[in-house]
C-alpha beads as a LAMMPS data file, in Angstrom:
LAMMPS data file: protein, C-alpha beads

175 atoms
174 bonds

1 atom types
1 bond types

-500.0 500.0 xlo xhi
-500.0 500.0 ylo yhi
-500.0 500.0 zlo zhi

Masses

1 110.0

Atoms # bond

1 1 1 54.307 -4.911 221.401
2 1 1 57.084 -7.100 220.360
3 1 1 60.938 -7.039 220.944
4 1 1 63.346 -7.489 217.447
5 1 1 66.422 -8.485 218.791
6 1 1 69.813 -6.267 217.532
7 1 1 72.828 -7.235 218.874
8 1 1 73.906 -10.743 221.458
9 1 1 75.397 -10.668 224.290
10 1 1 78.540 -11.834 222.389
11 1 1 78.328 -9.277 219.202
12 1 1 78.199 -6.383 222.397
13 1 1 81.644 -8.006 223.785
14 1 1 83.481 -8.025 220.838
15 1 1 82.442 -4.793 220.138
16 1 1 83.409 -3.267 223.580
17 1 1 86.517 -4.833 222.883
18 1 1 87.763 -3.323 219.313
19 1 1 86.049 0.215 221.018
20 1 1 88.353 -0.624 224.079
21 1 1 91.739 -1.356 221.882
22 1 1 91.315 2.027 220.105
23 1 1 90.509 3.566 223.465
24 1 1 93.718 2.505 224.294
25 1 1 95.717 3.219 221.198
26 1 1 94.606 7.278 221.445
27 1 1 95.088 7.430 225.077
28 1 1 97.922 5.188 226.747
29 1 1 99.932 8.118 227.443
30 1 1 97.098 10.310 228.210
31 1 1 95.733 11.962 231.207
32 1 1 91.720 10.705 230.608
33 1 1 88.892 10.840 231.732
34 1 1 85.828 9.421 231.282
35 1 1 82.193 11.016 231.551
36 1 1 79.721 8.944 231.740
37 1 1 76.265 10.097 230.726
38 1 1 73.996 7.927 233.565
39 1 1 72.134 6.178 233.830
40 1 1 71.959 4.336 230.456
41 1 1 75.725 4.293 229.976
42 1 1 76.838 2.841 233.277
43 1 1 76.839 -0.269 232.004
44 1 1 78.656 0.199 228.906
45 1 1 81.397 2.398 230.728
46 1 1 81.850 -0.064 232.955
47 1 1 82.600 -2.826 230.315
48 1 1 84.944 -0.361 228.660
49 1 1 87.011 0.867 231.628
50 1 1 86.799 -3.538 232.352
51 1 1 88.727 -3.578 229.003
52 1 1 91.340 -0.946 229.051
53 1 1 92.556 -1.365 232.495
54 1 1 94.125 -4.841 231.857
55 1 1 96.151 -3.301 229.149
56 1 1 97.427 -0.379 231.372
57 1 1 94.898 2.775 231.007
58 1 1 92.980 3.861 234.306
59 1 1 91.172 6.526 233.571
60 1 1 88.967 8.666 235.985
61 1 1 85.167 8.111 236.169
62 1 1 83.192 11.428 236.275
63 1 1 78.893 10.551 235.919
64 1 1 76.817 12.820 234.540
65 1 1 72.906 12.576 235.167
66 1 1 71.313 13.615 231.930
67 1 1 68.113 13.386 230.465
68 1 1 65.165 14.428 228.480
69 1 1 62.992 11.368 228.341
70 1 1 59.902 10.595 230.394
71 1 1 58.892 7.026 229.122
72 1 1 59.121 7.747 225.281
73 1 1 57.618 11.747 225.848
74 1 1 60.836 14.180 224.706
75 1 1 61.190 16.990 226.976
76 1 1 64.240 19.763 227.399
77 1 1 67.649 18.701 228.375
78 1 1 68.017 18.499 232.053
79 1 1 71.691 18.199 233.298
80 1 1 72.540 17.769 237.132
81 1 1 75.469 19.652 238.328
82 1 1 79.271 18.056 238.153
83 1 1 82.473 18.957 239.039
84 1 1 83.445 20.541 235.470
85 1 1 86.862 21.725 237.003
86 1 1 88.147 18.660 237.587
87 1 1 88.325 18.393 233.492
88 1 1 90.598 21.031 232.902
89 1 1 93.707 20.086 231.087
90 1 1 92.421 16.690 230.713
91 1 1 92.002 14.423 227.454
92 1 1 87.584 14.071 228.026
93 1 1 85.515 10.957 226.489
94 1 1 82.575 11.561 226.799
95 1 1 80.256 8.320 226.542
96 1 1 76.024 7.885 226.065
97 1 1 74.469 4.639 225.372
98 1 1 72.811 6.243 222.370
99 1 1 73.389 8.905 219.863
100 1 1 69.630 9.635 218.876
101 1 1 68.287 13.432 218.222
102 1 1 72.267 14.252 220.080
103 1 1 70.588 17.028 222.238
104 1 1 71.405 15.533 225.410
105 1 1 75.036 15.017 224.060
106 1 1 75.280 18.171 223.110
107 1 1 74.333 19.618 225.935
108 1 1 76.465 17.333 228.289
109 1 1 79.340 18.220 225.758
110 1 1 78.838 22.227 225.837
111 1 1 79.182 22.143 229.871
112 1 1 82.525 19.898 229.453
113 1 1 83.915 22.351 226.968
114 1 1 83.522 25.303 229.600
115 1 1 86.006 23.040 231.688
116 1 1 88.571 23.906 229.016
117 1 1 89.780 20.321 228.802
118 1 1 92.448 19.044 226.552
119 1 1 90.607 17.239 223.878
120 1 1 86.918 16.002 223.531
121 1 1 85.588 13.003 222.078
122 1 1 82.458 11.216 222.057
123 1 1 81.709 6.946 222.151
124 1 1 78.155 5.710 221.944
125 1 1 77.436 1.782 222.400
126 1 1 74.548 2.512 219.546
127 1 1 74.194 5.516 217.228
128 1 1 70.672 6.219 215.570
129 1 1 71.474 8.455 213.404
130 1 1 67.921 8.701 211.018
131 1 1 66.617 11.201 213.651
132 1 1 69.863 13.501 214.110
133 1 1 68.558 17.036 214.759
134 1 1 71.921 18.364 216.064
135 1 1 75.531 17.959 214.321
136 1 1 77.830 15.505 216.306
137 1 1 81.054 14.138 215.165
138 1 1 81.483 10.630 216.921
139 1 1 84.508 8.919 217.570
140 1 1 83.392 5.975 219.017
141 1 1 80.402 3.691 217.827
142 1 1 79.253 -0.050 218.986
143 1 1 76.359 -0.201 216.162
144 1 1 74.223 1.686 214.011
145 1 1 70.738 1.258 214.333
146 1 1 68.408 2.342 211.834
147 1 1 64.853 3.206 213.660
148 1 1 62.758 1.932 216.463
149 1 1 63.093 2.497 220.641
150 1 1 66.281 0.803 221.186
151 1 1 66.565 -0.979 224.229
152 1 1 68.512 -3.442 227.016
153 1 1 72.327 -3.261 227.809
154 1 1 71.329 -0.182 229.886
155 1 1 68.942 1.476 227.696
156 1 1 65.254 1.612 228.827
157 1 1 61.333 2.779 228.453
158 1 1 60.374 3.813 232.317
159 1 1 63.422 1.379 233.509
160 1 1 62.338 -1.695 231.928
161 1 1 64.796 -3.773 229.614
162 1 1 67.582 -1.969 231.201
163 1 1 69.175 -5.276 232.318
164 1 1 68.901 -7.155 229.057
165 1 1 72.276 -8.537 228.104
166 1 1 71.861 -7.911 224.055
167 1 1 69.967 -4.846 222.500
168 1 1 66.651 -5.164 220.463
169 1 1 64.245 -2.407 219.379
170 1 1 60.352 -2.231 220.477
171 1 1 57.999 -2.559 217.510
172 1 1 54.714 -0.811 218.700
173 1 1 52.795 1.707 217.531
174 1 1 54.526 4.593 219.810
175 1 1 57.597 4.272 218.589

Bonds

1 1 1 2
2 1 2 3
3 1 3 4
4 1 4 5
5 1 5 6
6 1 6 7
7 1 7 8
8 1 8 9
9 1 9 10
10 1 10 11
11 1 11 12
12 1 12 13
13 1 13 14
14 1 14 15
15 1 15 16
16 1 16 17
17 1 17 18
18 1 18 19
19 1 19 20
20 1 20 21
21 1 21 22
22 1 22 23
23 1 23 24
24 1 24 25
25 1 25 26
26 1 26 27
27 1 27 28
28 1 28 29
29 1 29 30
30 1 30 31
31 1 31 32
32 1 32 33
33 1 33 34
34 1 34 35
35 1 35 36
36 1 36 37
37 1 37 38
38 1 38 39
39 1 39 40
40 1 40 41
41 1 41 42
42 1 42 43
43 1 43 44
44 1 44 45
45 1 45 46
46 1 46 47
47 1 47 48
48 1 48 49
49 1 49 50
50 1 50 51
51 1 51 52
52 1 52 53
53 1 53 54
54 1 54 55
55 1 55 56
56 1 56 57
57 1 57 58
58 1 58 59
59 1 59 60
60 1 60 61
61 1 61 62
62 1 62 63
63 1 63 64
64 1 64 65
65 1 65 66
66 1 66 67
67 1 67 68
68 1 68 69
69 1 69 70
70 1 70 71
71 1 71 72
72 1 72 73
73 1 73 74
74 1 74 75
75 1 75 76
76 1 76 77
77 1 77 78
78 1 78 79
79 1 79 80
80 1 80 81
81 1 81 82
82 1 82 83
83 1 83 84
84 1 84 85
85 1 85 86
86 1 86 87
87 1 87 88
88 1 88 89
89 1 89 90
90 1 90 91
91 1 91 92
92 1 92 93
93 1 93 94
94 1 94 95
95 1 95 96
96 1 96 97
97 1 97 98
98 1 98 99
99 1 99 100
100 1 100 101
101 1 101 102
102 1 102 103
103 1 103 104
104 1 104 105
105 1 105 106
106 1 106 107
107 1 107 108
108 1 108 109
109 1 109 110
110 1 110 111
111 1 111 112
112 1 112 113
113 1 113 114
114 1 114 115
115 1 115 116
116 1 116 117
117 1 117 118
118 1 118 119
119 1 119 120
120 1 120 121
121 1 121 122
122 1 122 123
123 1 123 124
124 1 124 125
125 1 125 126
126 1 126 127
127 1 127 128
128 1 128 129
129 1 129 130
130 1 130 131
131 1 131 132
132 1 132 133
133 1 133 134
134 1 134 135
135 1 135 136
136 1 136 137
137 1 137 138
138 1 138 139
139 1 139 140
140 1 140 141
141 1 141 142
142 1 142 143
143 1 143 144
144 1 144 145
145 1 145 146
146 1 146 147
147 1 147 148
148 1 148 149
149 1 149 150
150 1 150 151
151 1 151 152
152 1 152 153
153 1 153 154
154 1 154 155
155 1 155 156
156 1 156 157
157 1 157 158
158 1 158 159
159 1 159 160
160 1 160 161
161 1 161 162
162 1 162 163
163 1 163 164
164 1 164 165
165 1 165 166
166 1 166 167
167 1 167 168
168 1 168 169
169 1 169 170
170 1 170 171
171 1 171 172
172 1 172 173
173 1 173 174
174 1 174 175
């Protein structure tokens, strides 16, 4: 197995940041908040909220645990409860670390639409789009990768590479 590194340390910054100014442009007079699909976003959301508060948007923080991967095995959405009410009325970004297959996302963004928020939109730090199974419109994209298990900046196999600074992709067999 072998890591192909993406995206430095430095590309992921400046990206945050042009995602952040636009963040800002759409909401500054905006009630928002922010759902953050755990635990591979945390990161990411973190260095976006970092950017926008400086210029004057706080927006709320509501996390989300999500998932459907054990290692690199696909299983059925699983989606812990969250206080859905407290989206009503509300502008709602919603924000993964990855747009892959987009059932997770979709699933995460059904539940917020019961909420009957304001508006929806979606940011991803990386969208893989070759392997799209389910129609998503994103707003908000770091980088488009093309194939391969992306990992680091929060993304992981089993919790490992989650801390890298810069995003590569495993070449291996599995994936």
């Amino acid at each position: 197995m072998r890591i192909e590194p993406l995206f430095t340390e430095a590309e992921i910054e400046a990206r945050i940041g042009e995602l952040s100014a636009r963040t800002y442009r759409d909401y500054a007079d905006s009630p928002l908040t922010i759902v953050c699909i755990a635990e591979g976003a945390l990161r990411f959301v973190d260095a976006l909220v970092e950017a926008v508060e400086p210029r004057g948007l706080c927006p709320e923080r509501l996390t989300v645990r999500a998932r459907r991967t054990e290692g690199t095995a696909l299983g059925p959405v699983q989606v812990d409860a969250f206080d859905a009410e407290s989206l009503e009325d509300r502008d709602v970004l919603v924000v993964d670390d990855i747009a892959d297959e987009g059932t997770t996302l979709r699933a995460v963004l059904e539940l917020v639409s019961m909420a009957d928020p304001r508006s929806v939109k979606i940011a991803v730090l990386v969208d893989k789009c070759e392997r799209r199974t389910e129609p998503l419109a994103l707003d908000y994209v770091g980088f488009q990768v093309e194939s391969g298990w992306v990992i680091g900046y929060g993304m992981d196999v089993d919790g490992e590479y989650r801390e890298l600074d810069w995003i590569g992709v495993l070449r291996d067999d599995r994936f």
